[in-house]
C-alpha positions as CSV (number, residue, x, y, z in Angstrom):
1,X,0.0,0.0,0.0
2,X,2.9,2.7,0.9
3,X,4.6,1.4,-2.3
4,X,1.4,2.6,-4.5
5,X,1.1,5.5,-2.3
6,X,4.9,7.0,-3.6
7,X,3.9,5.4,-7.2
8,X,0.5,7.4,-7.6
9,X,-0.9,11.0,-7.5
10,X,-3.7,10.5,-5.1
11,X,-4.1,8.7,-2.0
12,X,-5.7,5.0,-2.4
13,X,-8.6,5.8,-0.7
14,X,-9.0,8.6,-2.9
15,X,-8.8,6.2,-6.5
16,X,-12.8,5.3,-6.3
17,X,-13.4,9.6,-6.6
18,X,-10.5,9.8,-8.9
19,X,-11.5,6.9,-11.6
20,X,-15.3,9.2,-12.0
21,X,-14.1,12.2,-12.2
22,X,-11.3,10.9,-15.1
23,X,-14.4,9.8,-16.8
24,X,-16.3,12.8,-16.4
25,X,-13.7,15.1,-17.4
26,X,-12.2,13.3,-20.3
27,X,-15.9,12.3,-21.2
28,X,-17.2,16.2,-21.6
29,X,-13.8,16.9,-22.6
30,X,-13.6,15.0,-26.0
31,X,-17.3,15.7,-26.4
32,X,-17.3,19.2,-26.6
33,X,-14.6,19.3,-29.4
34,X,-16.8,16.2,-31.1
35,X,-19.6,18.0,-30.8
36,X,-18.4,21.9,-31.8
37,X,-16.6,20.0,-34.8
38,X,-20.1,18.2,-36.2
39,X,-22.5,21.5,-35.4
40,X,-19.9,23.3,-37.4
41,X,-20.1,20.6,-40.6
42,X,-17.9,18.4,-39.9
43,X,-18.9,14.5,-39.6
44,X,-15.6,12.6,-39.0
45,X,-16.5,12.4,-35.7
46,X,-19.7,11.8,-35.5
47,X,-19.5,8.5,-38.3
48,X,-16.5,7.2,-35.6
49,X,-18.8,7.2,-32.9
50,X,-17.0,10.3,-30.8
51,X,-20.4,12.3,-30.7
52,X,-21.9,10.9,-27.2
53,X,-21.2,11.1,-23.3
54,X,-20.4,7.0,-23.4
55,X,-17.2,7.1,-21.6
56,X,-16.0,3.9,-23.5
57,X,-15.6,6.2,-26.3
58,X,-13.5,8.4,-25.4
59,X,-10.8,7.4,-22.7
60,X,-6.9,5.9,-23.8
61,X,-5.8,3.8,-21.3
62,X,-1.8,5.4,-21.4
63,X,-3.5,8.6,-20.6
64,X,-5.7,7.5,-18.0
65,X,-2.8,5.5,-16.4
66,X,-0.6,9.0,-16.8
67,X,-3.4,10.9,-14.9
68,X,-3.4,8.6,-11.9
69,X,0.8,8.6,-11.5
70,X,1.5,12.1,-12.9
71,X,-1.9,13.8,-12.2
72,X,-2.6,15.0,-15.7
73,X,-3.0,12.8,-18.9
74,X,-5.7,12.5,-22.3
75,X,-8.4,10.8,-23.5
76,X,-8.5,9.8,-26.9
77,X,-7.9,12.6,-29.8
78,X,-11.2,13.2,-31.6
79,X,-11.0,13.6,-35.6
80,X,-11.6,16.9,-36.8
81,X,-11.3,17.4,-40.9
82,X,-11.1,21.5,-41.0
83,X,-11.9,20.6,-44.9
84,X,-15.3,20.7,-44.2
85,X,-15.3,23.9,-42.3
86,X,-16.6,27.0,-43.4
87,X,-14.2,29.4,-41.4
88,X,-11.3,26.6,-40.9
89,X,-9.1,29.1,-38.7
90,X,-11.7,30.3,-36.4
91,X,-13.9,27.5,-36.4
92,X,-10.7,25.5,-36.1
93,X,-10.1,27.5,-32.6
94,X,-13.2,27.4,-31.0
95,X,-13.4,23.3,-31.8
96,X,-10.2,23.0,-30.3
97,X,-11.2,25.3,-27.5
98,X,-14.5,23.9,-26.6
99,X,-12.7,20.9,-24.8
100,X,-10.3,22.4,-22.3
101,X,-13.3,25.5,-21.5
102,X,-15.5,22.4,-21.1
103,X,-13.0,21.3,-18.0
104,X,-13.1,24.9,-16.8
105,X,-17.0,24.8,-17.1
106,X,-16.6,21.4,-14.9
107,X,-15.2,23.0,-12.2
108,X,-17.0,26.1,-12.0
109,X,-20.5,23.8,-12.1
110,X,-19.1,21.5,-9.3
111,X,-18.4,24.3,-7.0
112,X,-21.7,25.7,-7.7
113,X,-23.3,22.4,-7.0
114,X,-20.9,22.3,-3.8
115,X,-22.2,25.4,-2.4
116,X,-26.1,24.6,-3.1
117,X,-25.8,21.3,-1.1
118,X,-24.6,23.7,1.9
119,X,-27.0,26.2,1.9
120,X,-29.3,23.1,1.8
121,X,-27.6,21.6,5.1
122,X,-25.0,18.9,3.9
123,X,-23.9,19.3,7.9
124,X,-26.7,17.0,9.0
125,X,-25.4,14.2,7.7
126,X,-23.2,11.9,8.8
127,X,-19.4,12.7,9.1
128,X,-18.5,9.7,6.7
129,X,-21.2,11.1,3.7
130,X,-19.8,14.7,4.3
131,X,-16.1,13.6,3.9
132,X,-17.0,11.7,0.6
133,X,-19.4,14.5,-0.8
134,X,-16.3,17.1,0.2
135,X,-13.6,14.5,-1.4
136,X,-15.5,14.3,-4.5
137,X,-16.1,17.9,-5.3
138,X,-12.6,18.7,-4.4
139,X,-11.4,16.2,-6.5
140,X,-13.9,17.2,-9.5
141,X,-12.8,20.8,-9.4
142,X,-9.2,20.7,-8.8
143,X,-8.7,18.0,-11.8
144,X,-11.0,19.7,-14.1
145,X,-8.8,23.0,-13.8
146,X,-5.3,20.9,-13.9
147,X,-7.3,19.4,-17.2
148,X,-7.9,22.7,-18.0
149,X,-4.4,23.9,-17.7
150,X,-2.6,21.1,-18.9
151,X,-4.6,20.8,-22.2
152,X,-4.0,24.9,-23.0
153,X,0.4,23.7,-23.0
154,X,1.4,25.1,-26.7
155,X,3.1,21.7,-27.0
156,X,1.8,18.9,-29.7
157,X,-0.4,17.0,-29.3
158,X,-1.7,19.5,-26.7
159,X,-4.7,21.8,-27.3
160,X,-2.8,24.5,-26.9
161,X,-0.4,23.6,-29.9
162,X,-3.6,23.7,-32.1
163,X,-5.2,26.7,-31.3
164,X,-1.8,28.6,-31.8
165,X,-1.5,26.3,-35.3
166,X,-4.3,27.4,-36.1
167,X,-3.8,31.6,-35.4
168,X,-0.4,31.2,-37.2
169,X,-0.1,32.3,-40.5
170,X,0.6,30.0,-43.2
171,X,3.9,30.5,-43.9
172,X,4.6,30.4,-39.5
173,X,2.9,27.0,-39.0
174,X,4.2,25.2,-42.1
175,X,7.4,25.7,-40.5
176,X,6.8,24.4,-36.5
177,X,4.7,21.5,-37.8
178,X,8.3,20.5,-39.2
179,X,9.1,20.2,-35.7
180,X,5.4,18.6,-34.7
181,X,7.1,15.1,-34.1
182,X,9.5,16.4,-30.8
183,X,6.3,17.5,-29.1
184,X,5.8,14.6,-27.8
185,X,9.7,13.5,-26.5
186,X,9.4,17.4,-25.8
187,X,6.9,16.7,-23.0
188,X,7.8,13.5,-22.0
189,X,10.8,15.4,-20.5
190,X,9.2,18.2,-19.0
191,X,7.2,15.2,-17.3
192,X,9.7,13.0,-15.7
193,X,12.8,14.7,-15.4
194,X,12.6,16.5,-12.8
195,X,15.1,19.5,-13.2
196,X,13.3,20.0,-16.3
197,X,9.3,19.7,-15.2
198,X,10.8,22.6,-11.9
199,X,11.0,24.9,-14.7
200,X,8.5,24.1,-17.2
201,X,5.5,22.6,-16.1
202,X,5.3,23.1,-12.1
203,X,5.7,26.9,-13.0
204,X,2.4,26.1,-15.6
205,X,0.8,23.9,-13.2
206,X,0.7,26.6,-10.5
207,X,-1.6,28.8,-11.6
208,X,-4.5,26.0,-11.0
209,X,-4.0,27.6,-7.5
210,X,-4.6,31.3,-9.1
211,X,-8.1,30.1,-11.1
212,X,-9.3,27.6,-8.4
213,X,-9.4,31.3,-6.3
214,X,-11.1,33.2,-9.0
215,X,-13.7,30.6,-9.0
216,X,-14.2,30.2,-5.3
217,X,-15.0,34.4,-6.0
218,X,-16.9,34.5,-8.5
219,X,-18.9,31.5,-6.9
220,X,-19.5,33.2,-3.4
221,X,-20.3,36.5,-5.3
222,X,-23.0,34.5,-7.2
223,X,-24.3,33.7,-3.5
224,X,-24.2,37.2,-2.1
């Protein structure tokens, strides 16, 4: 148990929480670009099957296994054709978008929901409810925004390396999508050396802190 302790992200007792929140995030996730791909004519994936909240869909096992040792990871990419597109740039961005704003949206509706079971007196319940109720929505909201974070890196085959693909002009992103194929070993070294992820990602990684804050505001301005 201490072995798999050190090995994973989050606490054992915490891996039932964990494992539904992974498929609700990467779920919506994938969805939403699915989904903002097909309503803006494109139906490569909506024939594969990518268009629906089945979570069997949508998660890769690598990046769910990532998620649970590193604390971030993927679900499967979803197939977007900008052929089809009327406005490929744009509509190109907000596909791409719509996935990691789906994670923010997560969190944001989790706190919500948080706060409405208090006002409605989640204190009368038994310690053991309250600590699981608490664990989850913690859980939900902190992941969501890591997802959120995480998925906004300008690294392939990150969100964040399409949208700016995508804003580039022609000439600019014919020349990084010569170096597309580093992404990848890119990353992998910001993820487990750790000199390098001190200075690259944990730097990226803390402003979860930053939005978690600006949504525990807004929420409880919401809520007079």
């Amino acid at each position: 148990m201490d072995v798999l302790n050190q090995v994973l992200a989050f606490r054992l007792e915490q891996l039932p929480f964990v494992l539904i929140v992974i498929g609700i995030a990467f779920t919506v996730h994938e969805f939403a670009h699915a989904y903002a791909a097909y309503k803006f004519g494109d139906p490569t994936a909506y024939k594969e099957g990518r268009v629906t909240l089945n979570p069997m869909a949508h998660l890769d096992l690598f990046g769910t296994l990532l998620i649970l040792i590193a604390g971030f990871g993927w679900a499967k990419p979803v197939p977007v054709n900008r052929f089809y597109f009327r406005r490929p740039r744009l509509m190109g961005v907000i596909t791409t978008a719509a996935g990691p704003l789906s994670n923010l949206l997560i969190a944001f509706v989790g706190l919500l929901l948080l706060m409405i079971l208090q006002r409605l007196g989640i204190s009368s319940l038994s310690l053991g409810v309250q600590e699981a109720v608490y664990t989850f929505f913690f859980i939900l909201v902190r992941l969501n925004i890591v997802l959120f974070v995480f998925n906004l890196i300008p690294l392939p085959p990150l969100d964040g390396y399409r949208i700016i693909e995508d804003l580039a002009p022609s000439r600019t992103r014919a020349k990084i999508s010569q170096y597309e194929h580093w992404g990848i070993f890119a990353f992998l070294l910001m993820v487990f050396i750790p000199p390098i992820r001190r200075y690259t990602l944990e730097p990226i990684f803390g402003l979860t802190d930053k939005i978690y804050v600006g949504l525990v505001d807004l929420v409880l301005m919401i809520f007079g």
